[in-house]
C-alpha positions as CSV (number, residue, x, y, z in Angstrom):
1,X,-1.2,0.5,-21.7
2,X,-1.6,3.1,-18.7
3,X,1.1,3.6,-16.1
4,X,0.6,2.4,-12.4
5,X,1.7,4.2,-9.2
6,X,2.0,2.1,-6.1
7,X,3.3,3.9,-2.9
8,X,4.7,2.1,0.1
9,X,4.4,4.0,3.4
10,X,5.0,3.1,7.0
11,X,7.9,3.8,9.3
12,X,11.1,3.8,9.0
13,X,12.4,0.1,9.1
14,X,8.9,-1.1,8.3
15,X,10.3,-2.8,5.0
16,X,9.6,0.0,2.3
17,X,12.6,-0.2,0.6
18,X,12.9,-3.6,0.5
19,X,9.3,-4.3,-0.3
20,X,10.0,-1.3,-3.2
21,X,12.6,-3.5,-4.9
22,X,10.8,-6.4,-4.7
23,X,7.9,-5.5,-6.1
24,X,9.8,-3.7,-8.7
25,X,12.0,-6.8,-9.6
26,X,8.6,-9.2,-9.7
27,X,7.2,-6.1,-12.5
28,X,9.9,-6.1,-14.5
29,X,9.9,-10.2,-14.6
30,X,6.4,-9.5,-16.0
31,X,7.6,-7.5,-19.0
32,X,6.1,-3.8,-17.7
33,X,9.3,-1.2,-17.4
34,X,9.4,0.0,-13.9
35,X,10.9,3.1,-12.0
36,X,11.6,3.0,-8.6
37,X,11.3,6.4,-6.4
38,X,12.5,7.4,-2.6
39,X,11.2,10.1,-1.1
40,X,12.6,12.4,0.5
41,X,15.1,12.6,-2.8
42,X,18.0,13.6,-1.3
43,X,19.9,14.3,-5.1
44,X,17.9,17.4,-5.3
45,X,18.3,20.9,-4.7
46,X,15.1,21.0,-2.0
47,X,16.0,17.2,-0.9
48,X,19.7,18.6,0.2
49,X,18.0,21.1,2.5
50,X,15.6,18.5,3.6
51,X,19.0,16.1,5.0
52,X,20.7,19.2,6.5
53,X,17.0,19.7,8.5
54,X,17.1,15.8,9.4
55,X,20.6,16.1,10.6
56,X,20.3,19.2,12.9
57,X,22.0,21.0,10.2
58,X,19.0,23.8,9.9
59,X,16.2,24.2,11.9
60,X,12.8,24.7,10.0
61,X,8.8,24.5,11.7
62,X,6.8,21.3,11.3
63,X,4.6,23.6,8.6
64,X,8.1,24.2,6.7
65,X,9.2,20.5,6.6
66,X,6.1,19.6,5.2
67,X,6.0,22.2,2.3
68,X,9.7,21.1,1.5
69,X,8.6,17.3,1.5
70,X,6.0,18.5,-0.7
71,X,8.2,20.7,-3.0
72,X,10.3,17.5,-2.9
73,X,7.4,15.6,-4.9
74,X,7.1,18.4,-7.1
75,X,10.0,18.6,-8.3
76,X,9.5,15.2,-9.7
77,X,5.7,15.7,-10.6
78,X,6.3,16.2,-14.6
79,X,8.7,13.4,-15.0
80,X,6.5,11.1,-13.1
81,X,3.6,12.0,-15.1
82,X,5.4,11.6,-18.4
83,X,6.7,7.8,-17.2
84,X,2.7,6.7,-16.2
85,X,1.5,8.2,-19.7
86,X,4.4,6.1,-21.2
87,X,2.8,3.0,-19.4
88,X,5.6,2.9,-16.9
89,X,4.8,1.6,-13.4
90,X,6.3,3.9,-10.7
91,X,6.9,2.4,-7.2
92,X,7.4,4.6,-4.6
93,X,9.2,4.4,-1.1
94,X,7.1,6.9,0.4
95,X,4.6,9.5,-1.2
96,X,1.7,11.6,-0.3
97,X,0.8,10.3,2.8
98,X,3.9,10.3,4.5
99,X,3.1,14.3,4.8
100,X,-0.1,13.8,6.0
101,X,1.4,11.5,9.0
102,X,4.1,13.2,9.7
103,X,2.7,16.5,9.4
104,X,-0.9,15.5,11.4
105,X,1.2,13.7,14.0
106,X,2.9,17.2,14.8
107,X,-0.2,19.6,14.8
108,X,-0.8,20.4,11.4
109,X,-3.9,20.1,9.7
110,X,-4.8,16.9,7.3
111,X,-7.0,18.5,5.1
112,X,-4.2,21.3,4.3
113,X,-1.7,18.9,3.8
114,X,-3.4,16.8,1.4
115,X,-4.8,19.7,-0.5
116,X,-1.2,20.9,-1.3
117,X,-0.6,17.7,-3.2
118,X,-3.9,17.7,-5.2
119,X,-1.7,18.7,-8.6
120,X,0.7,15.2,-8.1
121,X,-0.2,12.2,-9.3
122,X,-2.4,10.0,-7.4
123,X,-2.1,6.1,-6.5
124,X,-3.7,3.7,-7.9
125,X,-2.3,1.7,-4.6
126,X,-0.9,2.5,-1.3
127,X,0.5,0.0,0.9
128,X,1.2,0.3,4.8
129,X,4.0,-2.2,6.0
130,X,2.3,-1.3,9.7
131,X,4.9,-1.9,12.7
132,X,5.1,-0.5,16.3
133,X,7.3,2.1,16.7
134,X,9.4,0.2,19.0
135,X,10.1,-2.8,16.3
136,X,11.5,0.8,14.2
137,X,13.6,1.2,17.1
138,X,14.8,-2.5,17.4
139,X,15.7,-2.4,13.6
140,X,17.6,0.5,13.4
141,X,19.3,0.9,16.9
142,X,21.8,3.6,15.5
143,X,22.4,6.5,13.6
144,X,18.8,7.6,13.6
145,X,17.3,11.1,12.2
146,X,14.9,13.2,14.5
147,X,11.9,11.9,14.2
148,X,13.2,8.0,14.2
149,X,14.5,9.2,17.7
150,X,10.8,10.2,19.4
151,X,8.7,7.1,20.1
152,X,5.4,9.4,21.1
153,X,5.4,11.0,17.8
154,X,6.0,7.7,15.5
155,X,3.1,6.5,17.8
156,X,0.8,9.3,16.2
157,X,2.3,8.8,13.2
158,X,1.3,5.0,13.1
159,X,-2.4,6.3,14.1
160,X,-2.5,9.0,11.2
161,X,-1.5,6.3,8.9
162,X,-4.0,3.7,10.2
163,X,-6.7,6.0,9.9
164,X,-5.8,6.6,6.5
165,X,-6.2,3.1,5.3
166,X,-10.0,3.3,5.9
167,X,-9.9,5.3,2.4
168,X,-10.4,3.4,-1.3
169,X,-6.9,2.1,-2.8
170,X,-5.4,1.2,1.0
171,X,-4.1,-2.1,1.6
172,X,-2.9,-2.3,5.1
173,X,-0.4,-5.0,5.9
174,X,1.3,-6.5,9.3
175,X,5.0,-5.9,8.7
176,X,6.3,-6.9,12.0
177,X,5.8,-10.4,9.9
178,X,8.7,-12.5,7.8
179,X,9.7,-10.6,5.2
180,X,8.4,-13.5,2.4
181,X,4.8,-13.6,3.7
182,X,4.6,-9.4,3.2
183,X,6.2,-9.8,-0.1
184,X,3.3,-12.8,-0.9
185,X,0.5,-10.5,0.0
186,X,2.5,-7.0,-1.9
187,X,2.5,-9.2,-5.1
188,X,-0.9,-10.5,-4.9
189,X,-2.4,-7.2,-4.5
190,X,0.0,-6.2,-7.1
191,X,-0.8,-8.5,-9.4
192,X,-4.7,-7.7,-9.4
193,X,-3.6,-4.2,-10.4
194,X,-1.6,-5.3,-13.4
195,X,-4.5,-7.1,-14.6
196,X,-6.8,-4.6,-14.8
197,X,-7.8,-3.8,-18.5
């Protein structure tokens, strides 16, 4: 039995986490063994550095946030490749793409961004819990990092992500919806993964 990756992206407050445990809960009911992954991970030695930047601690380019969020990944790459040879299905809050969106939405180019990440594991499904930036505002009214804080960057965020949804394994969802109907439509598409031979 192969492994299955399944990344959940979109904004903060879009769902992700919740969606993540969800879906992870509704595997595991199924009899596959599961992980569940948040990136950035924060237990790490590049993930620390990562909060500190968040948190006006240090003060790094757009270019050097990136390569962190993607050293961040790397750090993880052999382990997640060991689970998915072992059959495991690995759900992530966040992967690849986030870089691409954040990254594009401040300048940098989308070709160089996903070309750093061509030795991790690919998806077999991404999901986009879309929302407007302002609903990511109205869910989290305080304590916000940097970037939850600039509403013309999430915008461009939102469009980098939207235009990455036109690739194969996309499934682009309305999250500004109840939280049962997403969950419906996670664990349909879900579910015609787990059923492939």
């Amino acid at each position: 039995m192969t492994g299955l990756l399944i990344a959940f992206e979109g904004l903060d407050q879009s769902g992700k986490q919740t969606q993540a445990e969800l879906v992870s809960e509704h595997v595991r009911a199924r009899g596959r063994e599961c992980r569940l992954l948040s990136f950035p991970d924060y237990a790490t030695p590049i993930g620390s550095e990562i909060s500190k930047a968040l948190h006006g601690e240090r003060e790094y380019g757009p270019d050097v946030m990136q390569l962190m969020y993607v050293a961040n990944r790397y750090e993880k790459r052999s382990e997640m490749a060991d689970a998915l040879q072992h059959g495991v299905v690995l759900v992530c809050d966040r992967y690849l793409a986030s870089s691409i969106a954040y990254g594009e939405a401040q300048g940098l180019d989308a070709a160089w961004l996903c070309d750093i990440q061509r030795h991790l594991p690919r998806p077999d499904l991404t999901i986009l819990l879309d929302i407007a930036p302002e609903t990511a505002v109205q869910r989290k009214a305080s304590g916000r990092d940097r970037y939850e804080r600039d509403l013309t960057l999430l915008s461009r965020v939102r469009q980098s992500y939207q235009r990455q949804t036109t690739h194969d394994g996309w499934l682009r969802l309305n999250g500004e919806r109840p939280r049962e109907a997403v969950s419906a439509d996670v664990v349909n598409a879900v579910e015609t993964l787990l059923a492939r031979p």
